[in-house]
C-alpha positions as CSV (number, residue, x, y, z in Angstrom):
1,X,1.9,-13.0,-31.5
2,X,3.4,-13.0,-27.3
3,X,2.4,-16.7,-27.7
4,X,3.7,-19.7,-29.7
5,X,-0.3,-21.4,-29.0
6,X,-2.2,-17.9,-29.8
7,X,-3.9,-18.7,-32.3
8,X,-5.2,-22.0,-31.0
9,X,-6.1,-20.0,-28.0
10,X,-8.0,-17.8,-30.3
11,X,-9.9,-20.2,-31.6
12,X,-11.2,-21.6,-28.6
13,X,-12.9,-18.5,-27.2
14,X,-16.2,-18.1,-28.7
15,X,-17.6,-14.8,-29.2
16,X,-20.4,-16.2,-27.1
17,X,-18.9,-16.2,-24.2
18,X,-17.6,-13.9,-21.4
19,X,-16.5,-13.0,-17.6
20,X,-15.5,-16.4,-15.5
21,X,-17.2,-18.3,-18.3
22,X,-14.3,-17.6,-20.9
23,X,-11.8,-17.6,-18.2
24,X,-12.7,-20.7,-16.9
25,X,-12.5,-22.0,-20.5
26,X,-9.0,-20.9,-20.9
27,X,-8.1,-21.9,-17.3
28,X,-9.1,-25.7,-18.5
29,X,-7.0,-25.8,-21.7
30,X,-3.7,-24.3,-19.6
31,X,-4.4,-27.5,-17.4
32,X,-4.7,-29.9,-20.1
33,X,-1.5,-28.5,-22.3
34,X,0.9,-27.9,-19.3
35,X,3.9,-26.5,-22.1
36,X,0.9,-23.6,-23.1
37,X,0.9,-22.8,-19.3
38,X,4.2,-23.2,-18.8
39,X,5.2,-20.6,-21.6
40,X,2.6,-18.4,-20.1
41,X,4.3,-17.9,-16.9
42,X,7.6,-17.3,-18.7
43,X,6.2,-14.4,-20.7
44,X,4.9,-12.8,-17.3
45,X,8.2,-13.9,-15.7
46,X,10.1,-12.0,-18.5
47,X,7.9,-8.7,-18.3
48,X,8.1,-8.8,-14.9
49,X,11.8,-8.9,-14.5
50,X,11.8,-6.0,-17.0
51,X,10.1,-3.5,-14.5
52,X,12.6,-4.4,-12.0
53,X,15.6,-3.5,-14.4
54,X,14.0,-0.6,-15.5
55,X,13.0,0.4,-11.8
56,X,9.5,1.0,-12.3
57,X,6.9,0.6,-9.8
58,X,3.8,-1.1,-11.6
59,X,3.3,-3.2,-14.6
60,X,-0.7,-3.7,-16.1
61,X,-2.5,-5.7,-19.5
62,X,-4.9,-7.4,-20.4
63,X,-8.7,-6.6,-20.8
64,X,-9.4,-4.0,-23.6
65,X,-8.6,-1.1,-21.6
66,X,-5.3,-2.1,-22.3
67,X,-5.7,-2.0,-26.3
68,X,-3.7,-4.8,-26.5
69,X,0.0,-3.1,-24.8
70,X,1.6,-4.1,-22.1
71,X,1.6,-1.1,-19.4
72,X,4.4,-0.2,-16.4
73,X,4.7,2.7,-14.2
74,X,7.8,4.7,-14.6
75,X,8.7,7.5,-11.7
76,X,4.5,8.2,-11.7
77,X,4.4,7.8,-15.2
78,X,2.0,5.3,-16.7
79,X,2.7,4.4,-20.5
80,X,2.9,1.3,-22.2
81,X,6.1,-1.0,-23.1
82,X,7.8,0.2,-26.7
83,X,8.2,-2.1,-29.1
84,X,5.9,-4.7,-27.8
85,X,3.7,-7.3,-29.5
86,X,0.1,-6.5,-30.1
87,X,-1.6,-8.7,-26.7
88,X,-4.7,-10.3,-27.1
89,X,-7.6,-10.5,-25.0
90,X,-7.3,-14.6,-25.1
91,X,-3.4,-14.2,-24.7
92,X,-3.3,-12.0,-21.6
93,X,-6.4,-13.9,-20.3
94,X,-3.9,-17.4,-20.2
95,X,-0.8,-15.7,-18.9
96,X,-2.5,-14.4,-15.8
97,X,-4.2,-17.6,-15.3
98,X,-1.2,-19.4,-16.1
99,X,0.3,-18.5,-12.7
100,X,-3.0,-18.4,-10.3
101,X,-3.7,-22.3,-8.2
102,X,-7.1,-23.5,-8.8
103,X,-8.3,-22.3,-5.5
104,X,-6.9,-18.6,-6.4
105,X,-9.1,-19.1,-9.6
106,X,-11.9,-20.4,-7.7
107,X,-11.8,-17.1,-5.6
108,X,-11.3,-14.9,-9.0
109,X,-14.9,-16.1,-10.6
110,X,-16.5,-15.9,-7.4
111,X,-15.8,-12.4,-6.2
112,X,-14.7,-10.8,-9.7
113,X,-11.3,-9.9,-8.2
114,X,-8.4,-11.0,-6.4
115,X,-5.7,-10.1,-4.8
116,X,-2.4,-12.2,-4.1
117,X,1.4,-11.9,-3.7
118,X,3.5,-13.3,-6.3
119,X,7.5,-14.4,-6.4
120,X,10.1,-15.2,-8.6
121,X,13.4,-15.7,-9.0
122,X,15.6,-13.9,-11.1
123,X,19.4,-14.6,-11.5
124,X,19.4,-16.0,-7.6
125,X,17.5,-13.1,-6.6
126,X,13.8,-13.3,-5.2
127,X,11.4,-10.8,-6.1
128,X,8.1,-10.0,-5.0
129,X,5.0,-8.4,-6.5
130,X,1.6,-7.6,-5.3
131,X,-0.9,-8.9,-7.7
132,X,-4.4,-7.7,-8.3
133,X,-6.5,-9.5,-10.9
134,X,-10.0,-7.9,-11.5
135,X,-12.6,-8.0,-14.6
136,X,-13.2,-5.2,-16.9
137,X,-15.9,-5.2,-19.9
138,X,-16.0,-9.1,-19.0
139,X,-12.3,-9.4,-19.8
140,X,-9.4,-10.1,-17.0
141,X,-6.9,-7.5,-16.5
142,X,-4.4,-7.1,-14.0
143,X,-1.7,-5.1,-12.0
144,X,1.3,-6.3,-10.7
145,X,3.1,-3.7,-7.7
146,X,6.7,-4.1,-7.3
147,X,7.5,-4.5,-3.3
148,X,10.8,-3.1,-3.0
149,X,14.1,-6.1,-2.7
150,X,15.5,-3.9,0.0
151,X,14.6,-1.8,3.3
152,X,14.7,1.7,3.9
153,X,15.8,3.3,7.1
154,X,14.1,5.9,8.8
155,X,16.9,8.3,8.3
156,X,16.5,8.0,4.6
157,X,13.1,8.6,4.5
158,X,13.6,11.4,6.3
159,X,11.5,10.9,9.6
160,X,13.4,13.1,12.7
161,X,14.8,11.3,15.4
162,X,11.6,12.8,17.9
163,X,9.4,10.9,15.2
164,X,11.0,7.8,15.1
165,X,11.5,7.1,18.6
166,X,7.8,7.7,19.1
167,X,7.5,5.1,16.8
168,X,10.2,2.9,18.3
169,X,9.1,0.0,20.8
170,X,11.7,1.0,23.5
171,X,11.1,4.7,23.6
172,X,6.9,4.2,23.8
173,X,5.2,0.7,24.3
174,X,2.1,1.7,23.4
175,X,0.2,4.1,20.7
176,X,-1.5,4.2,17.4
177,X,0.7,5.0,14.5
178,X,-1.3,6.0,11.2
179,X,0.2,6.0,7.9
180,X,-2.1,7.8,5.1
181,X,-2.0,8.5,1.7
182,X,-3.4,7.7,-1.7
183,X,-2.5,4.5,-3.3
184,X,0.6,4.6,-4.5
185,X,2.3,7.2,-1.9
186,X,4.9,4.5,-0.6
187,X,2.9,3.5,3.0
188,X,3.8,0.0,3.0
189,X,7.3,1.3,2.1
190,X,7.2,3.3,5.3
191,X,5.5,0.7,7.4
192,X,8.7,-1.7,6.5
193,X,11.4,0.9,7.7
194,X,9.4,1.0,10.7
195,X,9.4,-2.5,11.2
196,X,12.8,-2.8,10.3
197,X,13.7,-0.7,12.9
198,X,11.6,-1.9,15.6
199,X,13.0,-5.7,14.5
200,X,16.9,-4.6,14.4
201,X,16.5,-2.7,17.9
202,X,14.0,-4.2,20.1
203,X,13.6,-7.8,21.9
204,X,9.7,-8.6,20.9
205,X,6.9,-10.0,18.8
206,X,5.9,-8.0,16.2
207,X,2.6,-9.8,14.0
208,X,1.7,-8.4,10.7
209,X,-1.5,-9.0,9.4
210,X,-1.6,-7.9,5.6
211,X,-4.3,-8.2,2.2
212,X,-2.0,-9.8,0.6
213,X,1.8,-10.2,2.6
214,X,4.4,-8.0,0.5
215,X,7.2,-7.6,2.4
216,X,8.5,-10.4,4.1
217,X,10.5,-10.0,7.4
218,X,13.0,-12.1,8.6
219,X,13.1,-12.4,12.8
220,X,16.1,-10.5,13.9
221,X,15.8,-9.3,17.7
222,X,12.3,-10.0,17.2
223,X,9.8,-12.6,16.2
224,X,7.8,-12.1,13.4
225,X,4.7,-13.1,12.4
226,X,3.1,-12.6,9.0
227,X,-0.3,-13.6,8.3
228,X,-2.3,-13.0,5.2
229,X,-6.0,-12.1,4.9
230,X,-8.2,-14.8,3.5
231,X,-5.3,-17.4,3.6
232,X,-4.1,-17.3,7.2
233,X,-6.8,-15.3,8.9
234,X,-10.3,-14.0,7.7
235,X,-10.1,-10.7,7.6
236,X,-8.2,-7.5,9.1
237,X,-10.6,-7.3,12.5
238,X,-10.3,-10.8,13.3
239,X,-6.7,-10.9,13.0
240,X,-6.1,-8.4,14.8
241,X,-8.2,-9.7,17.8
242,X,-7.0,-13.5,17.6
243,X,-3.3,-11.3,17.7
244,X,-4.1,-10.1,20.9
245,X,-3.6,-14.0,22.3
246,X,-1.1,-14.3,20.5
247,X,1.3,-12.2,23.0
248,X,2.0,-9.8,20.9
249,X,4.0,-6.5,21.6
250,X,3.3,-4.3,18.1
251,X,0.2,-5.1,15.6
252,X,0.5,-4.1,12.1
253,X,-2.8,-4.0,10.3
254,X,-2.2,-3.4,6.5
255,X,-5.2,-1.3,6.5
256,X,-8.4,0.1,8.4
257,X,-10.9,-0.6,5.5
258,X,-14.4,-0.2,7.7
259,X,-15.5,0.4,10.9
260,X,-15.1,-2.6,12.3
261,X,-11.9,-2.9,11.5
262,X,-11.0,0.7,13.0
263,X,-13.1,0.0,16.1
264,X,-10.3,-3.1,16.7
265,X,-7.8,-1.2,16.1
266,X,-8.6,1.3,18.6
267,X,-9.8,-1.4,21.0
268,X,-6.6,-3.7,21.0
269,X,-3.9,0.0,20.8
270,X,-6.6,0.7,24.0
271,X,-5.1,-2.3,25.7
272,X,-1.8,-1.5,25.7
273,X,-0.4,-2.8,22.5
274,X,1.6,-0.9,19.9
275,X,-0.1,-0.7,16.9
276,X,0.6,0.1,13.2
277,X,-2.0,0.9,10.6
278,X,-2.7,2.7,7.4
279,X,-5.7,5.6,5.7
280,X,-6.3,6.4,2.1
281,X,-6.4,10.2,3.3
282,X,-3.8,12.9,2.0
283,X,-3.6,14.9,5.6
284,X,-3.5,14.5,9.5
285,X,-6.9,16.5,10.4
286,X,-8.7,14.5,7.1
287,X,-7.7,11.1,9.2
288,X,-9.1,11.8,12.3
289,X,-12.3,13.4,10.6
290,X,-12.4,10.2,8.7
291,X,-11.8,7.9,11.6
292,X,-14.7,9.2,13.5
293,X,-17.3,9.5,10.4
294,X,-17.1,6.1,9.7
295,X,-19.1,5.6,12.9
296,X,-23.1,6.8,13.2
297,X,-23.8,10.1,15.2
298,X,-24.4,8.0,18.7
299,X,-21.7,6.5,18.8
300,X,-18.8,9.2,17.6
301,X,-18.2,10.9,20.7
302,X,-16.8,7.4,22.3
303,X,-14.7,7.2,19.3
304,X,-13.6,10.5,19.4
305,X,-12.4,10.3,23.1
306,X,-10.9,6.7,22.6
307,X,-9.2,8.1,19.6
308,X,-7.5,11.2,21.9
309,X,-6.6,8.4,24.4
310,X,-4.5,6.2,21.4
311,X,-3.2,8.3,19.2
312,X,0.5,8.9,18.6
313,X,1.5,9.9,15.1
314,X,0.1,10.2,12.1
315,X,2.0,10.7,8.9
316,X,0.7,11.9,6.0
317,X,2.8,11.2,2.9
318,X,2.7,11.3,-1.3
319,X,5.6,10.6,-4.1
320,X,5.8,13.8,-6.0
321,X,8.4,14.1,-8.9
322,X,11.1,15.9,-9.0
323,X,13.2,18.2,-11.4
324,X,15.0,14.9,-12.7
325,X,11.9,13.6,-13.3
326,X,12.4,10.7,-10.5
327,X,9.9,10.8,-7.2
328,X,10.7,12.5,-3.8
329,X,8.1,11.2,-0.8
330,X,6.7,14.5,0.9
331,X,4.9,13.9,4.2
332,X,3.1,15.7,6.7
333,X,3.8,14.7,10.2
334,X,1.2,15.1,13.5
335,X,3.0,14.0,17.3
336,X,0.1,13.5,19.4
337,X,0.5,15.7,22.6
338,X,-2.2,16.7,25.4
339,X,-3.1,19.8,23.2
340,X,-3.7,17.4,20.7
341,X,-5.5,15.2,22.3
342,X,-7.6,18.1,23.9
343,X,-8.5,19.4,20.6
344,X,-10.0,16.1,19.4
345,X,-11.9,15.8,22.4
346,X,-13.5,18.6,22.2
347,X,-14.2,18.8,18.7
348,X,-11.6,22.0,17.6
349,X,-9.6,19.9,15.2
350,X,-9.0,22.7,12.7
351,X,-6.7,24.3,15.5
352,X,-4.3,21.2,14.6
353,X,-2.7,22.6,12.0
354,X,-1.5,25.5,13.3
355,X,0.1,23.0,16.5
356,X,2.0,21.5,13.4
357,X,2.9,24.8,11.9
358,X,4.5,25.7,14.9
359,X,5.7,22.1,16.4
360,X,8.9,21.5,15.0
361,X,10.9,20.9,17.9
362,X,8.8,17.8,18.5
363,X,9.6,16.8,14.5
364,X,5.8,18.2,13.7
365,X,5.0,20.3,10.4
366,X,2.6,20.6,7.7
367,X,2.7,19.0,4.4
368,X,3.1,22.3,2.9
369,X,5.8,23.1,5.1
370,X,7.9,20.2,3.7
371,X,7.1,21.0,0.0
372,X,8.4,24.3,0.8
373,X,11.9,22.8,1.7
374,X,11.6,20.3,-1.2
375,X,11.5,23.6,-3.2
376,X,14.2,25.3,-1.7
377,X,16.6,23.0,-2.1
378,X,16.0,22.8,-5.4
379,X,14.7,19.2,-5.6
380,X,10.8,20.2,-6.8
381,X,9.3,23.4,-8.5
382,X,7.3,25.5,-7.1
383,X,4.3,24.6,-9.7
384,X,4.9,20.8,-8.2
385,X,5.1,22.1,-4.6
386,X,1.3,24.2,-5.6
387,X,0.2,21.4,-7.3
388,X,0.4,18.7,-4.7
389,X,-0.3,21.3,-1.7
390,X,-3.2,20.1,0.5
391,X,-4.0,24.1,0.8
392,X,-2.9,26.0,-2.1
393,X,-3.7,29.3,-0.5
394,X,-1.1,28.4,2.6
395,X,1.2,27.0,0.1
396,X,1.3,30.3,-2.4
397,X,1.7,32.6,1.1
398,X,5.1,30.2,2.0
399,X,6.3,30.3,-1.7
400,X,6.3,34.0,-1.8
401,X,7.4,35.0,1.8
């Protein structure tokens, strides 16, 4: 057994029982036998400072989804641990309550999920994790994201000089910067360059409003602000407005989640602010269709043309792997210019991808493009260039030309 106290712990959850019930029976024998909880967290401590050795993105348990392993994510490949203990449901249930505060908890059986940032330290090193507890088949389970313990630039993630400065607070003071992609496709990776950069280069006052904080910036030339959803502010919307007295020169919102939130987005980048968000959508053209359907018919012609008005970038991006089995970030990249603009006014965003095609000079191109050199310098096969293509059709035409 993972645990010394398994057994006991076995015996004290009735078959009877389930959801927050059992977990708020385990949660009360961890506070009275403080060694059970403290040998809790040091199992999850240990795991977790595994993933990091073994550079893998994601670790997962508990709940019988899990059947009983201990899971990680290794270059986008989920398996579980070798040569682990069988986990039980009671034993996984006490080590991720072992490290949650009773308000955490509190929040966990009301709203069947949670999610939190989580530290330790390892060897004088600090590392951070985004949590997300959840129930399944009336069992907790959980992931744990490693946040990277270091910074990319912007050169090593590839984005062109003409991209970066349009994302750089002394080149453009204003403008909305999208980041999109599926979970998992590095965005708050790229978001932390990009605050990196503005923070090492520019004299200002950069507030981040995050579900929960990962990455945490130092001030450097700039003061920063971090403030995390449901602990330091409500909720996305309101943050972002209560950041706009806050005197502010860039606004990062971890993500535009409804319309509400996208409508204050747009309002506060309208005023004059520089403003960083993100989009589960895999291309340019799907984010701006998606920003406006999130509004009702009467109303998506105003968002349409404040959208034209705001827009700067938007960069599309996923992790694909590569032919040593590691993962390569791919990206599709839109420069917002008056044609641009033009063609979201007036409805004609299908002609956006041919501007990208054809708008390299201002460091646009298609994500298909950018597989296409992937390919040709030998980093990614052609089947992983096809099979990651938004168009497969424009992707086979570039492969065989």
């Amino acid at each position: 057994m993972i645990l010394s106290f398994a057994e006991k712990l076995n015996a004290l959850c009735s078959q009877l029982i389930s959801g927050p019930e059992l977990s708020q029976t385990i949660a009360a024998w961890l506070t009275a036998h403080t060694d059970a909880q403290r040998e809790s967290g040091e199992v999850l401590h240990k795991w977790l400072a595994y993933i990091q050795e073994i550079d893998a993105s994601d670790l997962d348990f508990g709940a019988p989804g899990a059947n009983n392993q201990v899971w990680s994510r290794l270059y986008g490949v989920k398996s579980p641990i070798p040569d682990m203990e069988p986990l039980s449901l009671a034993e996984s249930t006490a080590i991720i309550l072992s490290i949650l505060t009773p308000a955490q908890r509190e929040k966990l059986y009301y709203n069947l999920a949670l999610d939190f940032s989580y530290e330790i330290c390892i060897e004088e090193k600090q590392l951070r994790f985004r949590g997300t507890v959840y129930y399944e088949r009336s069992h907790l389970s959980v992931n744990f994201r490693r946040i990277n313990d270091f910074i990319y630039t912007m050169e090593e993630l590839g984005i062109s000089r003409p991209i970066a400065e349009k994302m750089n607070l002394r080149f453009e003071k204003t403008g909305l910067i999208l980041i999109t992609g599926i979970t998992g496709s590095g965005k708050s990776t790229t978001l932390d360059a990009i605050v990196d950069m503005n923070n090492r280069e520019n004299k200002g006052h950069i507030v981040i409003i995050g579900n929960p904080i990962e990455q945490v910036h130092p001030s450097k030339q700039c003061l920063i602000r971090h403030r995390e959803v449901g602990v330091d502010v409500h909720s996305f919307d309101h943050g972002a407005i209560e950041a706009l007295r806050q005197d502010p020169d860039i606004i990062v919102v971890g993500e535009m989640r409804d319309p509400a939130t996208i409508s204050t987005v747009l309002e506060i980048t309208d005023s004059g602010h520089k403003t960083f968000t993100t989009l589960h959508t895999s291309s340019a053209i799907d984010s701006i269709h998606r920003i406006i359907a999130e509004f009702p018919p009467e109303e998506q012609d105003r968002v349409r043309n404040r959208l034209a008005d705001v827009l700067s970038i938007t960069m599309s991006q996923k992790l694909v792997p590569t032919v040593d089995r590691k993962l390569v970030m791919t990206k599709e990249i839109l420069a917002v210019d008056a044609s641009v603009k033009a063609a979201i006014r007036n409805k004609n965003i299908g002609e956006i991808y041919q501007m990208m095609v054809e708008g390299k000079r201002y460091g646009m191109h298609t994500l298909e493009q950018d597989l296409l050199e992937l390919f040709k310098r030998g980093t990614i096969t052609n089947t992983t260039a096809m099979s990651y293509a938004n168009s497969k059709k424009r992707m086979a035409q570039l492969l065989s030309s």
